[in-house]
C-alpha positions as CSV (number, residue, x, y, z in Angstrom):
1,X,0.0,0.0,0.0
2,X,1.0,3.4,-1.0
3,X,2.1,5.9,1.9
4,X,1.8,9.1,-0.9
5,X,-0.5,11.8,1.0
6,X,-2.9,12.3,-1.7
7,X,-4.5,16.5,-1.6
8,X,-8.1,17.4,-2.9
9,X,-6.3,19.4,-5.2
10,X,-4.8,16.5,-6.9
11,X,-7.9,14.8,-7.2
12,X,-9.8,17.9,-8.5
13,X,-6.9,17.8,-10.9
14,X,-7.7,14.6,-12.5
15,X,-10.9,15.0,-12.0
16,X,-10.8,18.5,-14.3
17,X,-8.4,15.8,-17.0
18,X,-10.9,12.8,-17.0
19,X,-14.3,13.5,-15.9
20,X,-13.9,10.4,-13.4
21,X,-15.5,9.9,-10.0
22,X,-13.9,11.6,-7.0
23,X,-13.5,7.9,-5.6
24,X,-11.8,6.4,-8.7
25,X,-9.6,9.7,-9.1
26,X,-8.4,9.1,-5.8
27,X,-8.3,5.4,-5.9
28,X,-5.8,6.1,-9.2
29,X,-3.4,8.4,-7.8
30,X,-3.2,6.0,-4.5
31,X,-1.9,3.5,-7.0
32,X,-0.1,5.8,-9.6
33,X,1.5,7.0,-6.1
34,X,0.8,10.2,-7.3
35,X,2.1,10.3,-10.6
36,X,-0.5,12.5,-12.3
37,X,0.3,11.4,-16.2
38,X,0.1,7.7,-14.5
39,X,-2.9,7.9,-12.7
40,X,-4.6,9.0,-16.1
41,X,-3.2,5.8,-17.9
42,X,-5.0,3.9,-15.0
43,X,-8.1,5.4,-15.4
44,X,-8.2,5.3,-19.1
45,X,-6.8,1.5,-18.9
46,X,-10.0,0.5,-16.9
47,X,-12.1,2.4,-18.9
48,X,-13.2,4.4,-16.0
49,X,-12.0,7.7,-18.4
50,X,-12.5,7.0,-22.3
51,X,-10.1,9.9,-23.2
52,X,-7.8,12.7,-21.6
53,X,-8.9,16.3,-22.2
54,X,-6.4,17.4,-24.7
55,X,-5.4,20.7,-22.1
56,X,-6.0,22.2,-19.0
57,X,-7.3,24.9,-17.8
58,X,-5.8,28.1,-16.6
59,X,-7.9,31.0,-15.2
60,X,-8.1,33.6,-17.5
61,X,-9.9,35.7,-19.9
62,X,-8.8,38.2,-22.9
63,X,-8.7,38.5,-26.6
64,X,-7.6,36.7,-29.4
65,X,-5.9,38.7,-32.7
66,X,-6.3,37.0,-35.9
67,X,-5.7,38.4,-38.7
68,X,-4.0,38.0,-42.2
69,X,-2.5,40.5,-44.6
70,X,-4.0,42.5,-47.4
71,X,-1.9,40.0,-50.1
72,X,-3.0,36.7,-48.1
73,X,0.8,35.7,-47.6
74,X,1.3,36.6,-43.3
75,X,-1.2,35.7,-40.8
76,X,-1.1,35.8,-37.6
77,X,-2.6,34.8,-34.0
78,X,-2.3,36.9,-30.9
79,X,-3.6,35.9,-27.2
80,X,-3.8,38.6,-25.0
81,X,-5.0,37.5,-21.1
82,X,-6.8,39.7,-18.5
83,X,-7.5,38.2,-14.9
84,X,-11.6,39.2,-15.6
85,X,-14.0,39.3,-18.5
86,X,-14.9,43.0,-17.2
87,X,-11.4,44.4,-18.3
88,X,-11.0,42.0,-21.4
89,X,-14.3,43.9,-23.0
90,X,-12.8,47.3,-22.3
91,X,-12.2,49.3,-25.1
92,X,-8.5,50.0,-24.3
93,X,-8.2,46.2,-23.8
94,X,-9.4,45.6,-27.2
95,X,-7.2,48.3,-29.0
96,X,-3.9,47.2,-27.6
97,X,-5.3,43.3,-28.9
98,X,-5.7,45.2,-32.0
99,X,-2.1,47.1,-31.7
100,X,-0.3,44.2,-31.1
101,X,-1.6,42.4,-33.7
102,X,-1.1,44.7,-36.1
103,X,2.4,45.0,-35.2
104,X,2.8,41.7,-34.7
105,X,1.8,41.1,-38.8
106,X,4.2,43.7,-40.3
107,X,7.1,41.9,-38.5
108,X,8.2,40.1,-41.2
109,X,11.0,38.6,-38.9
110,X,9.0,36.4,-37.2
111,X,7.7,33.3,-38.4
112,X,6.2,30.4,-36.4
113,X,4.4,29.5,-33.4
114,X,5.5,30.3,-29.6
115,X,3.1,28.4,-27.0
116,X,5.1,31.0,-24.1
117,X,5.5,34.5,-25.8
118,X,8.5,35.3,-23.8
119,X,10.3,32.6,-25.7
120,X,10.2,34.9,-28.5
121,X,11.9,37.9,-29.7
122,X,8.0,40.0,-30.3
123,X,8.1,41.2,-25.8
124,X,11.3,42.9,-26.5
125,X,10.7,44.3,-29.8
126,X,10.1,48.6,-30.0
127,X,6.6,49.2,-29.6
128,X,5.0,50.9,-32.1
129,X,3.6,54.4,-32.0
130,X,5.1,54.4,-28.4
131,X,8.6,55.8,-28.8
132,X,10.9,54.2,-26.1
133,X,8.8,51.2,-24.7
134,X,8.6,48.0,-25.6
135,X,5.8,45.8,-26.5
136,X,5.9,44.0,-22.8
137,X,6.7,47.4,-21.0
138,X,3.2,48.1,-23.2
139,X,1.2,45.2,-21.6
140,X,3.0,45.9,-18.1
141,X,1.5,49.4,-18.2
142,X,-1.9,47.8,-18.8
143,X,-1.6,46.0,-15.8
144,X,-1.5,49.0,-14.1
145,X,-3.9,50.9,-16.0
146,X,-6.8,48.0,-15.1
147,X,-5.4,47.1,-11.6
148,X,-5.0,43.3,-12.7
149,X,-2.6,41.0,-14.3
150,X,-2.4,41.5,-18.1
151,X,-0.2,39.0,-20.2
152,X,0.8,38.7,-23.4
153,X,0.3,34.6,-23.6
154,X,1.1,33.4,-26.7
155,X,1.5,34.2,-30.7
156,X,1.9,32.7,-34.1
157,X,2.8,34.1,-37.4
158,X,2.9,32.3,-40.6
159,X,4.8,33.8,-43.4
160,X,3.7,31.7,-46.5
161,X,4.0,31.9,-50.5
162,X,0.9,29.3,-50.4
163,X,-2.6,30.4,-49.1
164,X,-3.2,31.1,-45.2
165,X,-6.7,30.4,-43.7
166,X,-8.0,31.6,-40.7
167,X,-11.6,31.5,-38.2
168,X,-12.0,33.2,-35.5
169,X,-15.2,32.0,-33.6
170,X,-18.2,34.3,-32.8
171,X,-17.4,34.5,-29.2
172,X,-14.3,35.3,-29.7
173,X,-12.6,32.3,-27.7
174,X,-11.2,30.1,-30.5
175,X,-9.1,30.8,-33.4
176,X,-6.9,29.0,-35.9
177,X,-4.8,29.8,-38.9
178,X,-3.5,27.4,-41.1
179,X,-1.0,27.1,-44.2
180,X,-1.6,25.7,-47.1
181,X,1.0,25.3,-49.9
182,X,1.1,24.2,-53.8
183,X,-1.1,27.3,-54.5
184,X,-2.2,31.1,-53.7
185,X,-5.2,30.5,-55.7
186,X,-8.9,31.6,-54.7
187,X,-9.2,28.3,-54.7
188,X,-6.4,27.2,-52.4
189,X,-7.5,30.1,-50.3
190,X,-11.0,28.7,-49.5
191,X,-10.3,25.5,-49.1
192,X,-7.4,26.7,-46.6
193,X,-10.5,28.7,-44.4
194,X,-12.5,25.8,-44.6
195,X,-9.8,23.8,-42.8
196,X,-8.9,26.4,-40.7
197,X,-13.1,26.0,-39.4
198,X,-12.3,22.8,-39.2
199,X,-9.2,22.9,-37.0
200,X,-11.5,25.4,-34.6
201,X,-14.5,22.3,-34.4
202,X,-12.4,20.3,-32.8
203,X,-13.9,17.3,-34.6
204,X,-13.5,14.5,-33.5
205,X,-10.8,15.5,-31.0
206,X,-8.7,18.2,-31.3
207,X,-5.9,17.7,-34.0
208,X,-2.0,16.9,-32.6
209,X,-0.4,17.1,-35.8
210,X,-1.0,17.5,-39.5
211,X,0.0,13.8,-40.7
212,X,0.4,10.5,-38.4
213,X,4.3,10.9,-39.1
214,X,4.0,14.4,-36.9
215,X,2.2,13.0,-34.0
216,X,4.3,13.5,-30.7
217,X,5.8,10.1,-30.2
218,X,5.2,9.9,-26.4
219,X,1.3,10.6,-27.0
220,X,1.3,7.8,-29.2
221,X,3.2,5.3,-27.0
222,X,0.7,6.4,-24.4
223,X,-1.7,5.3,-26.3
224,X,-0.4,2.4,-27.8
225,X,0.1,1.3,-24.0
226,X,-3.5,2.0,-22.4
227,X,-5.0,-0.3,-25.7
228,X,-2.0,-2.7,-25.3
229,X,-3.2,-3.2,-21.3
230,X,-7.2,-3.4,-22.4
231,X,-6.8,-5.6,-25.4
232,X,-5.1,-8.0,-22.7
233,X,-7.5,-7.8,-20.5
234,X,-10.3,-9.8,-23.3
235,X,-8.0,-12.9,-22.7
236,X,-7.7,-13.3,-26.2
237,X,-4.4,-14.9,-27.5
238,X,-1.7,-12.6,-28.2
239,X,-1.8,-12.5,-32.4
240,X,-5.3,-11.6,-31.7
241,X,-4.3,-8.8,-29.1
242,X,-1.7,-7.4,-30.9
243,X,-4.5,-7.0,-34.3
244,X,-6.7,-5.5,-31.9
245,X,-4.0,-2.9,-30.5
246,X,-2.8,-2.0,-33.8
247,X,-6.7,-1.6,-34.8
248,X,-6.6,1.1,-32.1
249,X,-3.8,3.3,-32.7
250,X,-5.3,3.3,-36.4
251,X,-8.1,4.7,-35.2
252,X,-6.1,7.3,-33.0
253,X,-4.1,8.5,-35.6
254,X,-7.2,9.2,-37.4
255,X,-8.8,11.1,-34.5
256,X,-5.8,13.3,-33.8
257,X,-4.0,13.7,-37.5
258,X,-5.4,16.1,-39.3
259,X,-5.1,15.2,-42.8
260,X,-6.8,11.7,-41.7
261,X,-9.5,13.3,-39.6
262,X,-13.2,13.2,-41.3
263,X,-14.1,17.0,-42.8
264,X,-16.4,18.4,-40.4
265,X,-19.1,19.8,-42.7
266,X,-19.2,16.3,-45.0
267,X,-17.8,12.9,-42.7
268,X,-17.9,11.0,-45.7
269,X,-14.5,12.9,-46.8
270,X,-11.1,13.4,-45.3
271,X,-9.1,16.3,-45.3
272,X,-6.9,14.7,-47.3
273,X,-9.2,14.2,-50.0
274,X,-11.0,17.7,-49.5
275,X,-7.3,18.8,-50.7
276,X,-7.1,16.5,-53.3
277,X,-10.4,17.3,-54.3
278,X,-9.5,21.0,-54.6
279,X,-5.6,20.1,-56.4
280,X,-7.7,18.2,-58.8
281,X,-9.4,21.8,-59.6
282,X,-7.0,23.7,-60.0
283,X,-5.6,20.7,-62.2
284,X,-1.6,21.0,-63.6
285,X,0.9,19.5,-61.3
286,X,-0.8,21.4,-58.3
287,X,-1.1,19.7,-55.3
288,X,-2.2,21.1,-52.0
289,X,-1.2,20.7,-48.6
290,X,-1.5,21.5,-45.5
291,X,2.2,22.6,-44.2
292,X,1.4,23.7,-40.7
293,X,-1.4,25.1,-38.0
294,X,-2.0,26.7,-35.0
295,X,-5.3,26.7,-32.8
296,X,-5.9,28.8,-29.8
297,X,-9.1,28.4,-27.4
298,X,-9.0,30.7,-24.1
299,X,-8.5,29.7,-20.9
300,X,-6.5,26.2,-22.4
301,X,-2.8,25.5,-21.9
């Protein structure tokens, strides 16, 4: 028997990552000794927890910039975070959103995603219209103006010769951008914002990567493990077991890799072929892809 001191905050934890039962949460980290990542695997291996929320949760609230470039060749995401939804709808909020992005598009030396935005060079770059500061020493200032914590969270800018597709949901919580290349057509163009809705569905799970090659290994092996453990568990003999496992991780890799993931306005296509569909079109030697992409949802890590 485990001696680990197991908190209620550990328990709300997994609770928050699996939807499980206080009891079985409990029972889990007990047994996982507290290993968090563990006492999901356990959960998820009984089938007490069919899937792990892709993120947690962090408290906040704020605005997302998305926006792409008069010629369709930069876009760009921007998440700004406020501590309350009552400063996040100020207007002075929403212009410096909209001054960072801005700014944050006509730097053309910046290309990429960064999850932490003081990884990247765009904090520390000259403000503009405010001779002398900084873009951080602009959000710093915010802080003060509102009385709470303002953070410049994360960005993404995708510098492209292809097409760049972005949706930015009604509420204002979710946004993607993705890159297509082969094309800048109209046509490469639409079908690169109809991905990009796609990406912001969520459908059906939130994508990891754009081809099974891209998926992070460990998240497969995770998986691989959990199915390994249940297909066991049916007793049946092991060329049997190890059918049913690879079954699985088939089916995983079409859940979480984009290109493989069913279109959400037509389940009877792929991404892939919606692509295909589109190259076909535009007919030559084009042929679309999608390079890269980027989704932010608020309040997710």
């Amino acid at each position: 028997m485990s001696n680990v001191t197991i908190s209620a905050k550990e328990v709300a934890e997994l609770r928050a990552r699996t939807s499980a039962g206080i009891a079985d949460c409990k029972n889990a980290l007990v047994e996982a000794e507290g290993d968090m990542n563990r006492a999901v695997e356990i959960l998820r291996t009984k089938g007490i927890a069919k899937a792990e929320k892709r993120a947690g949760r962090v408290a906040s609230e704020g605005r997302i910039a998305c926006l792409t470039s008069e010629d369709g060749h930069a876009g760009i995401l921007l998440e700004l975070n406020s501590e309350t939804d009552f400063v996040s709808r100020g207007d002075e909020f929403g212009a410096l959103t909209d001054a960072l992005g801005a700014q944050l598009l006509n730097d053309a030396n910046i290309d990429g995603v960064f999850p932490n935005a003081g990884e990247g060079t765009f904090p520390g770059a000259p403000a503009a219209g405010a001779p002398g500061k900084t873009v951080g020493e602009l959000v710093t200032e915010a802080s003060a103006k509102t009385g709470e914590k303002v953070v410049l969270r994360r960005y993404a800018r995708f510098q492209t010769a292809g097409a760049l597709g972005t949706y930015l949901h009604h509420n204002g919580k979710v946004a993607t951008l993705v890159e297509v290349t082969g094309s800048d057509s109209g046509t490469a163009r639409t079908v690169a914002r109809q991905i990009a809705e796609h990406v912001a569905a969520g459908v059906p799970s939130v994508a990891l990567a754009v081809t099974r090659a891209d998926v992070p290994a460990e998240a497969v092996d995770r998986e691989r493990r959990i199915f390994e453990e249940q297909a066991k568990q049916s007793g049946k003999p092991e060329n049997i077991v190890q059918k049913m496992v690879e079954g699985r991780v088939n089916k995983f890799f079409a859940e979480v890799a984009l290109v493989e993931q069913p279109w959400v306005r037509d389940e009877a296509k792929s991404i892939k072929q919606l692509l295909d569909d589109a190259s076909r079109e535009l007919g030559g030697n084009v042929t679309l892809a999608v390079r890269r992409f980027v989704r932010y949802r608020m309040g997710e890590e």
